[in-house]
NUNU-879940 format. One line per field, with one value per residue (C-alpha): residue number from 1; x, y, z. Coordinates in Angstrom, 3 decimals. Example, Ala and Ser with C-alpha at 12.3 -4.5 7.8 and 13.67 -1.06 7.14 Angstrom:
<sites>
seq: [1 / 2]
px: [12.300 / 13.670]
py: [-4.500 / -1.060]
pz: [7.800 / 7.140]
</sites>
This chain:
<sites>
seq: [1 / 2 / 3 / 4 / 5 / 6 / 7 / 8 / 9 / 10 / 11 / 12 / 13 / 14 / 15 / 16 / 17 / 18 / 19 / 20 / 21 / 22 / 23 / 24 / 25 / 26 / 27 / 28 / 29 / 30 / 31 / 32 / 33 / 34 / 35 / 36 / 37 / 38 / 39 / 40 / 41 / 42 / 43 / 44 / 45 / 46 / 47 / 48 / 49 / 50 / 51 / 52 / 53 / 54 / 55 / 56 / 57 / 58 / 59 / 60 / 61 / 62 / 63 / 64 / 65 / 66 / 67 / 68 / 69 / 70 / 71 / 72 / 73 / 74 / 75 / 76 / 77 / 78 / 79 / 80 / 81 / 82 / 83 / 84 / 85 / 86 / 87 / 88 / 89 / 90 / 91 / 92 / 93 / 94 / 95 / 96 / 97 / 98 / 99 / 100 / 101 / 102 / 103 / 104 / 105 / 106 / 107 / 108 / 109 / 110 / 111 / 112 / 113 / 114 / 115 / 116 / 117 / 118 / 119 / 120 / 121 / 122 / 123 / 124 / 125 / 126 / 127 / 128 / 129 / 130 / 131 / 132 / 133 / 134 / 135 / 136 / 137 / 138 / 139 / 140 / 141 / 142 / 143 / 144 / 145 / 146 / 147 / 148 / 149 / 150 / 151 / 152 / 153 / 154 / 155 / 156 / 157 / 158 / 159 / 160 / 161 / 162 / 163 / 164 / 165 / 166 / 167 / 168 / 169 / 170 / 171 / 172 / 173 / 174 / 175 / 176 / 177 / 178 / 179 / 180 / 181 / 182 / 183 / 184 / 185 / 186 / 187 / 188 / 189 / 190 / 191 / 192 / 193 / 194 / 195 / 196 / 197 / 198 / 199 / 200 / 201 / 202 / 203 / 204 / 205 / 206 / 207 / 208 / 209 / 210 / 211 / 212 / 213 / 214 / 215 / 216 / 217 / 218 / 219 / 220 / 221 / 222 / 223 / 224 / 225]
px: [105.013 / 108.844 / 110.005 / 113.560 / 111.095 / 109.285 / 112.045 / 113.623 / 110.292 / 110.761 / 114.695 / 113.837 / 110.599 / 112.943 / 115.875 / 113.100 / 111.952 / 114.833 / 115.973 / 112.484 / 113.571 / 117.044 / 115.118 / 116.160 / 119.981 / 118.680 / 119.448 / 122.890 / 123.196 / 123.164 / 120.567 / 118.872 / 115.728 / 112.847 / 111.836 / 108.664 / 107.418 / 109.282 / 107.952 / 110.234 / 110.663 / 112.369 / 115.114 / 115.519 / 115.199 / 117.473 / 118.931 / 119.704 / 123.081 / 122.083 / 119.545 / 121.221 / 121.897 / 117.946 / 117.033 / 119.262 / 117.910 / 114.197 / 114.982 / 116.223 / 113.377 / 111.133 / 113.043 / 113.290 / 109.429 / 108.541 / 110.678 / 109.512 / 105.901 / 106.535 / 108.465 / 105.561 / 103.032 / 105.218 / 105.785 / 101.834 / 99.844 / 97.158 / 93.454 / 92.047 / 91.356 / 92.238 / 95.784 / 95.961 / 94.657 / 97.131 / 100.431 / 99.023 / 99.015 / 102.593 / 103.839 / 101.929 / 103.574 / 106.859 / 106.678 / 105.392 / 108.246 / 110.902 / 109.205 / 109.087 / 112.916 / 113.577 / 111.182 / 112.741 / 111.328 / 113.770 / 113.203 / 111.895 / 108.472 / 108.382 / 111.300 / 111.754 / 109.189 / 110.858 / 109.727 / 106.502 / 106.130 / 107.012 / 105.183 / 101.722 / 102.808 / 103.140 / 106.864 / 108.721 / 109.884 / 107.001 / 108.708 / 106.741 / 103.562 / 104.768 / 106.358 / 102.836 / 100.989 / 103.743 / 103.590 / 99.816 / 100.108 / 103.192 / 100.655 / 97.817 / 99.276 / 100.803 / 97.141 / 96.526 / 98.507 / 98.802 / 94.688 / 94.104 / 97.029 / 96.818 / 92.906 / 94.305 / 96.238 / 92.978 / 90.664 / 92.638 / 94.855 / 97.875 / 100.997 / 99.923 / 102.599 / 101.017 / 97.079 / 98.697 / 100.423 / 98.551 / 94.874 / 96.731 / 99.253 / 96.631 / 94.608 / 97.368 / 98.583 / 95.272 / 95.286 / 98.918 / 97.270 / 94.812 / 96.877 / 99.189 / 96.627 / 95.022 / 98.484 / 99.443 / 95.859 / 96.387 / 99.770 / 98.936 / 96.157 / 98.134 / 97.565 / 100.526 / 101.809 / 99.591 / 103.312 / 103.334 / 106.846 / 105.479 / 103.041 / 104.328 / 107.457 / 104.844 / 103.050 / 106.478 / 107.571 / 104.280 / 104.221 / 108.096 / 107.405 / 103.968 / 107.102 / 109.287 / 106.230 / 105.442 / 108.522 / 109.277 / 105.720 / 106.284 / 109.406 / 108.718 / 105.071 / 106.088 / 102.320 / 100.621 / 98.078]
py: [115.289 / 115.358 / 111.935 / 113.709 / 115.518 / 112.065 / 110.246 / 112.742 / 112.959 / 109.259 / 109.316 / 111.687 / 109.831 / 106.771 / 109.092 / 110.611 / 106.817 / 105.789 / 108.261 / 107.929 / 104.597 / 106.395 / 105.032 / 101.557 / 102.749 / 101.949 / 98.229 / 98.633 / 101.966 / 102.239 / 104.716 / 104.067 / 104.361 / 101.034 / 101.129 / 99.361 / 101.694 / 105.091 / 107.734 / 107.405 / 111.109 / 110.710 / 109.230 / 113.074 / 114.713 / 117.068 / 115.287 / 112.444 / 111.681 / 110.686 / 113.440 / 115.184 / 112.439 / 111.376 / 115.268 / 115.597 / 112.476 / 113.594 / 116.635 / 115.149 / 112.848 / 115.952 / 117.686 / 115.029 / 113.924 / 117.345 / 118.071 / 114.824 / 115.828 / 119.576 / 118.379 / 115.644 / 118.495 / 121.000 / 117.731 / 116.650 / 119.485 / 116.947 / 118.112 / 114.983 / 115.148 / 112.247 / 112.582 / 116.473 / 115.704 / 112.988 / 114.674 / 117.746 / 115.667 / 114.682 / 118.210 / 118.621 / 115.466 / 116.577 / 119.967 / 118.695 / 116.480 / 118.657 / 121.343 / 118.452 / 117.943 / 121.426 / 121.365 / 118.720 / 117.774 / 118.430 / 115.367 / 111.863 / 111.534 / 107.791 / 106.330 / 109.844 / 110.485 / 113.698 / 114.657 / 113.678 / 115.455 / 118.566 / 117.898 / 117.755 / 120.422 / 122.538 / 123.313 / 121.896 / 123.799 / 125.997 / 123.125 / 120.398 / 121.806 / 122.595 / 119.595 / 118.215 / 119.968 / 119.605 / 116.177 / 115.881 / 117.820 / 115.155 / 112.467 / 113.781 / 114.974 / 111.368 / 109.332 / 111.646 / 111.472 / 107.297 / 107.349 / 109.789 / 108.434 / 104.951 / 105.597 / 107.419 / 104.664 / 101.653 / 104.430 / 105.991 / 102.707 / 104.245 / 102.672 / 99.165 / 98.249 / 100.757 / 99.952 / 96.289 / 96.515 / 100.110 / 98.459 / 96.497 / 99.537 / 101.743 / 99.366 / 98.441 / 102.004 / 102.884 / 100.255 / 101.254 / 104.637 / 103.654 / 101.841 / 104.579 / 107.110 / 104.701 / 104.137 / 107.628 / 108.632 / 105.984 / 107.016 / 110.684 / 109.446 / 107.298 / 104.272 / 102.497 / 102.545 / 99.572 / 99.043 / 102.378 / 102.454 / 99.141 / 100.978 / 104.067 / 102.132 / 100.268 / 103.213 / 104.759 / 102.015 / 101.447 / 105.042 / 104.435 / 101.290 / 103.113 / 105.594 / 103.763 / 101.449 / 104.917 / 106.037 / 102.704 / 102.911 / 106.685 / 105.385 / 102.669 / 104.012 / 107.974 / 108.709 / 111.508 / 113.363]
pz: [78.431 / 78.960 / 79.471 / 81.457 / 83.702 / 84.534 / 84.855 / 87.055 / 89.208 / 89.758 / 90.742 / 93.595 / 94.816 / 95.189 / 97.139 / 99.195 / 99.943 / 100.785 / 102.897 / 104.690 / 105.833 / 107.509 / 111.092 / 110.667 / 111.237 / 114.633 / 114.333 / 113.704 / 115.898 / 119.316 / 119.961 / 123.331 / 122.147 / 121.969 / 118.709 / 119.950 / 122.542 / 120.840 / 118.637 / 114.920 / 116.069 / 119.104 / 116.925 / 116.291 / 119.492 / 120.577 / 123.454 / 121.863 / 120.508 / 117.099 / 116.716 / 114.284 / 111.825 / 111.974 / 111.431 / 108.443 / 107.156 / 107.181 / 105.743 / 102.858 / 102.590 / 102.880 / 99.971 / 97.668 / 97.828 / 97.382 / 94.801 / 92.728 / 93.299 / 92.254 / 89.556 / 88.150 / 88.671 / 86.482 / 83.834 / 83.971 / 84.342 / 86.114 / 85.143 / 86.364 / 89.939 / 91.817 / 90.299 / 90.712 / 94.711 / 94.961 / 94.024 / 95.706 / 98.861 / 98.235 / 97.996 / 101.548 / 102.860 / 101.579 / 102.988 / 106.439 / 106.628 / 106.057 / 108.480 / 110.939 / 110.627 / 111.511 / 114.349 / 116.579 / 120.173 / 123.070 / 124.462 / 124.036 / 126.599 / 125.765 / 127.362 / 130.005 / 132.486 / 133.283 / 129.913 / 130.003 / 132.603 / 131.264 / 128.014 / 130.293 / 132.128 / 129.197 / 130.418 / 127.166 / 124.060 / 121.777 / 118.730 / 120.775 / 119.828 / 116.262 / 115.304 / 116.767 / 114.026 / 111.031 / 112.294 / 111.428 / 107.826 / 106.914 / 108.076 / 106.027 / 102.964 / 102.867 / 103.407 / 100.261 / 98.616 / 98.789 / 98.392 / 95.644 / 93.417 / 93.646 / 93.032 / 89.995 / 88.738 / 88.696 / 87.657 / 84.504 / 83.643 / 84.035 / 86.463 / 86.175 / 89.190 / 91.239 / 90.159 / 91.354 / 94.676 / 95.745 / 97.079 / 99.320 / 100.469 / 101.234 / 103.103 / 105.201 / 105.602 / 106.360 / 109.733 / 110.650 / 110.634 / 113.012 / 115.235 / 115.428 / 116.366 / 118.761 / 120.879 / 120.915 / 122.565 / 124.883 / 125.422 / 126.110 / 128.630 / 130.261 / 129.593 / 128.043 / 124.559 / 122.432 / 120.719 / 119.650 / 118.308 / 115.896 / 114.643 / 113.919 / 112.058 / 109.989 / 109.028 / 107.661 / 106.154 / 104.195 / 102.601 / 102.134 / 100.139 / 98.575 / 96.917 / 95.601 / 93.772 / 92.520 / 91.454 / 89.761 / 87.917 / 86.774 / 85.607 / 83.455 / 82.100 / 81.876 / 82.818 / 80.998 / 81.237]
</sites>
């Protein structure tokens, strides 16, 4: 194991967590936008004046994640599988996110019924649909990828921060997850929001958090294999 490639896999996990938290700008920005009834992604859109600060800052997060997951499966080699799944599902989750910054939506259907409108219609941008789905691969590759390793790190004794703090990450990922889901089905029906914004800024900030608990833990035990 190279201790400079671990250590550098755990510099850009941290960048890519902290630029992942870029969304709370909004308290200090003006950006129009209710973070509790608002889609993180409509910090993005391209109608809003901000949009291209929030897009440049998930790109970054996007690249630096997947970089520092590339980088620790080029360092580690993983042959054990719930780490090998694990930083496989942070290369997804890094990928999905930069996709997702290049893929903004053209409008924000929360806060502009106009947009909604078109959105049901089926009248709005082909990048709805697509930053939809690259949506859904950043959301799943992360859920991996914060499952599978911190599974890793109880079941092989490696990352003791991480075997630590992770059980109660995931588990409240996992419900953040849920509630997410739940208010955007509700949402799309119809009926209200269920604090939608909330719970999608939860859900971010949890895998945020998860990152940085993994980069410090790759940094301080240099896992191997």
């Amino acid at each position: 194991m190279s201790p400079y490639g671990m250590r550098s896999a755990a510099v850009l996990l941290a960048l890519g967590a902290v630029a992942y938290t870029a969304w709370v700008l909004e308290v200090v920005l003006a950006t129009g936008l209710d973070p509790v009834r608002t889609y993180v992604s409509e910090l993005a859109a391209a109608d809003q004046p901000l949009g291209g600060l929030f897009r440049a800052t998930d790109l970054a997060a996007g690249l630096l994640v997947l970089a520092g997951a590339v980088t620790a499966l080029v360092v580690l080699r993983p042959h054990r599988p719930w780490s090998a799944v694990g930083w496989a599902g942070l290369v997804l989750f890094g990928a999905g996110t930069a996709t997702d910054s290049r893929l903004p939506l053209s409008c924000a259907p929360t806060v502009d019924p106009a947009c909604a409108a078109r959105e049901t219609a089926g009248l709005v941008p082909a990048t709805h649909a697509a930053h939809a789905w690259s949506s859904s691969l950043a959301t799943t590759g992360a859920i991996v990828g914060v499952v599978a390793l911190t599974v890793a790190a109880r079941r092989y004794g490696r990352w003791p921060a991480l075997a630590r703090v992770g059980p109660a990450l995931v588990t409240a990922e996992l419900a953040a997850t849920v509630w997410t889901l739940t208010a955007v089905a509700l949402f799309e029906a119809g009926n209200g929001t269920l604090l939608l914004g909330t719970g999608q800024r939860l859900q971010v900030l949890l895998v945020a958090g998860w990152l940085a608990v993994l980069a410090l833990s790759v940094a301080r035990e240099k896992l191997y294999e």
